[in-house]
N, CA, C and O of each residue as an XYZ file, in Angstrom:
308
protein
N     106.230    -62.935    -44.556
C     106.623    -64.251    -45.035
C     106.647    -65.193    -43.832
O     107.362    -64.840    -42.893
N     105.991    -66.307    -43.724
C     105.813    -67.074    -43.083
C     107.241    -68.183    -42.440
O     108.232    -68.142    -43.169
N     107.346    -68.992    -41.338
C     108.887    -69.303    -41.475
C     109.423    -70.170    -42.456
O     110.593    -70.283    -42.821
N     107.678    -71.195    -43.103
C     108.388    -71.980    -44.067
C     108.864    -71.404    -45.140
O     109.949    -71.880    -45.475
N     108.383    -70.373    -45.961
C     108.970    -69.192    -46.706
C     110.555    -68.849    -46.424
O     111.516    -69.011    -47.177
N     110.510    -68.376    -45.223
C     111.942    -68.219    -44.817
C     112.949    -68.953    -44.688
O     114.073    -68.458    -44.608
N     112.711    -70.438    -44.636
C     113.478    -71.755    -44.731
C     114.060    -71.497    -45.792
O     115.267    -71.316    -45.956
N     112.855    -71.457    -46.891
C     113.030    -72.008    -48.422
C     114.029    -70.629    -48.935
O     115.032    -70.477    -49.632
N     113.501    -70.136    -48.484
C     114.392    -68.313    -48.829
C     116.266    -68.608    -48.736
O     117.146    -68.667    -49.596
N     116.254    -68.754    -47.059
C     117.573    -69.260    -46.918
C     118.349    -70.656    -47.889
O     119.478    -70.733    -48.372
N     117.289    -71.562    -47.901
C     118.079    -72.925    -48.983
C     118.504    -71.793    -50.208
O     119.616    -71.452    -50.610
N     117.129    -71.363    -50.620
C     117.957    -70.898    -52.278
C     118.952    -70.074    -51.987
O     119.830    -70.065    -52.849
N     119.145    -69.301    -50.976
C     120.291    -68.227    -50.935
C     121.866    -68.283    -50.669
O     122.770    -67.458    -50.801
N     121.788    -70.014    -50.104
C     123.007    -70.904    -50.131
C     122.810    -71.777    -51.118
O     123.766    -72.552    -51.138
N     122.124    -71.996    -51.845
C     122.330    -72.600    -52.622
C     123.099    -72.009    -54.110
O     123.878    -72.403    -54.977
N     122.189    -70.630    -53.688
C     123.107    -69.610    -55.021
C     124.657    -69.017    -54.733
O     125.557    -68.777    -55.537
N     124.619    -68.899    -53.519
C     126.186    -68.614    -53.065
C     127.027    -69.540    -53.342
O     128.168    -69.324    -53.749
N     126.574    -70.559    -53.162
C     127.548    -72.069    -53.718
C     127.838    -72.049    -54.742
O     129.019    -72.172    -55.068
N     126.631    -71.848    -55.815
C     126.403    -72.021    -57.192
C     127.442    -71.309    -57.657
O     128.301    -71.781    -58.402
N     127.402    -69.427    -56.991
C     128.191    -68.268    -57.847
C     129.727    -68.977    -57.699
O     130.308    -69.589    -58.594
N     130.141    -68.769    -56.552
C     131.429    -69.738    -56.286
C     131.972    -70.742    -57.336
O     133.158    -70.724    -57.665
N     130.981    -71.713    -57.911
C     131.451    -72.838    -58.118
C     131.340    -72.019    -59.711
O     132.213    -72.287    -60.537
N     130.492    -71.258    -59.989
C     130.861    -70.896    -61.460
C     132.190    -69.944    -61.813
O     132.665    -69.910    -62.948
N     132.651    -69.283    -60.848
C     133.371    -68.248    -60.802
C     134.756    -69.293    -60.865
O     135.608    -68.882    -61.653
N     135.197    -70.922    -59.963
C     135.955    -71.456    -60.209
C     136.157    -72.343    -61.681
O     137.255    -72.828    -61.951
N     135.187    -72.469    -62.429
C     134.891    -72.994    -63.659
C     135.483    -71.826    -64.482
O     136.528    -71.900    -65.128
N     134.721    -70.788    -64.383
C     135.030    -69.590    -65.130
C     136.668    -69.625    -65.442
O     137.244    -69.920    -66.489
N     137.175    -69.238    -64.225
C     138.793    -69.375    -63.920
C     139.158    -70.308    -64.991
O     139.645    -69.915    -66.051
N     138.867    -71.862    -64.655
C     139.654    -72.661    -65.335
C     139.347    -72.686    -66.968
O     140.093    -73.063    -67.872
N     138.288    -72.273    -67.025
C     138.244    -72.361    -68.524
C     138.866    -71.462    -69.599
O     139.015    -71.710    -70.795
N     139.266    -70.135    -68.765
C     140.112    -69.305    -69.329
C     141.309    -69.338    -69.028
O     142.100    -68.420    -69.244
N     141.592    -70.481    -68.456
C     143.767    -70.753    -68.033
C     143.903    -71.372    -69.060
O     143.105    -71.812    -69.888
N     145.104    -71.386    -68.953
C     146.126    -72.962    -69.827
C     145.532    -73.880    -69.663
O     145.420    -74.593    -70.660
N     144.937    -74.299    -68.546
C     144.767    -75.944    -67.894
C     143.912    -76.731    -68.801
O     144.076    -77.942    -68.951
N     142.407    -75.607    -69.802
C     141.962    -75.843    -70.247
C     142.098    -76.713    -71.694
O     141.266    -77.448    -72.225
N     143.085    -76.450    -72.009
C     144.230    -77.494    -73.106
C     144.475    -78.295    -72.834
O     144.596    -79.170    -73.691
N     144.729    -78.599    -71.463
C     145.202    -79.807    -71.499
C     144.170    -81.117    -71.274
O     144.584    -82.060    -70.600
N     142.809    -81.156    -71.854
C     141.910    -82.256    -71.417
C     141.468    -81.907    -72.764
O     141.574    -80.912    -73.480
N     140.764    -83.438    -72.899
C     140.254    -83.409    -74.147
C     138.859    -82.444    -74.334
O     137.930    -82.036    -73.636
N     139.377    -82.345    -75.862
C     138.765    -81.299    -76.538
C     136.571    -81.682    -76.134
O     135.779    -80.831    -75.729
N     136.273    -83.058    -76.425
C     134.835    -82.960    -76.125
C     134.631    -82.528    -74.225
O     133.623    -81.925    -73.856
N     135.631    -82.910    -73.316
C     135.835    -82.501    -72.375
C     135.638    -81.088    -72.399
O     134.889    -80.739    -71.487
N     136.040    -80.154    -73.113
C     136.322    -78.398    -72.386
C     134.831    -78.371    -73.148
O     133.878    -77.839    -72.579
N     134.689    -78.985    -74.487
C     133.592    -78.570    -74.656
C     132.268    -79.000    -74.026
O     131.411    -78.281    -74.540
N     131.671    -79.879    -73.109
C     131.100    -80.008    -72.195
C     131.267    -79.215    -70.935
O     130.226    -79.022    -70.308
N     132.174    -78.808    -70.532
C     132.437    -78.093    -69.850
C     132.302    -76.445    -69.964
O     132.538    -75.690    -69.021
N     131.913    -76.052    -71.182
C     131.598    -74.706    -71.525
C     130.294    -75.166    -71.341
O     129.713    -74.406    -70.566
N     129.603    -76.057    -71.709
C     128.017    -75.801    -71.825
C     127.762    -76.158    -70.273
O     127.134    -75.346    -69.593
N     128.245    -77.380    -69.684
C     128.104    -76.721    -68.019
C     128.305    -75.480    -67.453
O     127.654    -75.176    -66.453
N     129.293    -74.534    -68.046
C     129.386    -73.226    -67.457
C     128.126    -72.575    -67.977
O     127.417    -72.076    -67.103
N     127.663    -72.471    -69.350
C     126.708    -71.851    -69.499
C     125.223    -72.329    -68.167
O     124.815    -71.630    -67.240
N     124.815    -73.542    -68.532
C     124.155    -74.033    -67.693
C     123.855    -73.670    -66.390
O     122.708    -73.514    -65.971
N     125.095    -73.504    -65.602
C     125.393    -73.304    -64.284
C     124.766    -71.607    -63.898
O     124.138    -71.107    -62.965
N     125.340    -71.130    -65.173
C     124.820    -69.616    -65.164
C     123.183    -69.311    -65.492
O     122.420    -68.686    -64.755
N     123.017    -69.620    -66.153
C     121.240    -70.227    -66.792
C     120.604    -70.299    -65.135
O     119.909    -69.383    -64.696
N     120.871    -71.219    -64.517
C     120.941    -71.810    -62.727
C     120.729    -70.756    -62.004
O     119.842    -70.370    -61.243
N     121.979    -70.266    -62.495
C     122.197    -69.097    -61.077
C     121.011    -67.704    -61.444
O     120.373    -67.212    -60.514
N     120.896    -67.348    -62.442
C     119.769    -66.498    -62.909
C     118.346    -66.643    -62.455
O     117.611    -65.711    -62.131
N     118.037    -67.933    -62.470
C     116.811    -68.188    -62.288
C     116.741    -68.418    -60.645
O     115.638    -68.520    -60.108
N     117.480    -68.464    -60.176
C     117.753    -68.873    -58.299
C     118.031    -67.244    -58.094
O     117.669    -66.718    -57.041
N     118.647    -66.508    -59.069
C     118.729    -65.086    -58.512
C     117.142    -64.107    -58.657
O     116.881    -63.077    -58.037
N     116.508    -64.622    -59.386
C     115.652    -63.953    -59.811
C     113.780    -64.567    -58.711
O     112.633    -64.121    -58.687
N     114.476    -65.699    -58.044
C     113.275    -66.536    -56.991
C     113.920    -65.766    -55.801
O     113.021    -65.491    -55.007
N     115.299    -65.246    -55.306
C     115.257    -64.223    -54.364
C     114.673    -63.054    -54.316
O     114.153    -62.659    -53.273
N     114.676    -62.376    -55.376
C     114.358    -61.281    -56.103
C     112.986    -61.450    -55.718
O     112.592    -60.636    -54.883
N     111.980    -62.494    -56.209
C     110.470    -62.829    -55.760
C     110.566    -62.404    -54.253
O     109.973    -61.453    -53.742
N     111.462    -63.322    -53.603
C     111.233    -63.508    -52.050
C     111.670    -62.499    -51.486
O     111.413    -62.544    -50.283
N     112.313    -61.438    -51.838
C     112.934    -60.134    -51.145
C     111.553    -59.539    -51.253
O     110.989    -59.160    -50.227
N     111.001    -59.438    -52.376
C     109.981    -58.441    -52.617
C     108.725    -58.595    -51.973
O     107.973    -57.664    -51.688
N     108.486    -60.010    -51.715
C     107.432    -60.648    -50.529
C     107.953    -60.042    -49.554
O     107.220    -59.216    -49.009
N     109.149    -60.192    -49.076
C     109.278    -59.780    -47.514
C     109.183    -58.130    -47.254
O     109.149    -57.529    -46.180
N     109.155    -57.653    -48.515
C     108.974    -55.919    -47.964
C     107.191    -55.859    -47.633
O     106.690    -55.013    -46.892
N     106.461    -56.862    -48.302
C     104.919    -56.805    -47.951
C     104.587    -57.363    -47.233
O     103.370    -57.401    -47.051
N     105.599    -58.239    -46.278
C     104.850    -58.712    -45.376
C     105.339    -58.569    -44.001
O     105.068    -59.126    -42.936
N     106.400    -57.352    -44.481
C     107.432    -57.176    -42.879
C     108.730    -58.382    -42.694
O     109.325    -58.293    -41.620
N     109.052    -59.129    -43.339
C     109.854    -60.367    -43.110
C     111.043    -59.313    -43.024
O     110.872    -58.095    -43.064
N     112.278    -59.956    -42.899
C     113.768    -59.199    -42.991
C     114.466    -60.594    -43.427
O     115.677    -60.636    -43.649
């Protein structure tokens, strides 16, 4: 894998670490109390952002998955 490969490798791989994070704090709140207390089209936008977010993270997990598998053919680490 070439270094611009490896750039792009690293963006998505912080970009998905961010992502998991930020769904895992959504996750949280949507299963507390807190979630009651905002309006109802509120939580419900907010479930389909969680879905969304996850949708996200799948497809950013699955372009590492590409790029891991490049780097075993081309020697990258």
């Amino acid at each position: 894998m070439n270094k611009e490969k490896q750039q792009v490798f690293e963006r998505v791989r912080v970009e998905y670490d961010e992502l998991r994070e930020k769904i895992g704090k959504l996750k949280d709140f949507l299963k507390s109390e807190k979630i009651k207390q905002i309006d109802t089209t509120q939580a419900y936008l907010l479930r389909i952002q969680y879905e969304t977010m996850t949708a996200y993270a799948n497809i950013l997990e699955k372009r590492l998955a590409l790029y891991e598998e490049e780097s075993k053919t081309t020697g990258f680490n």
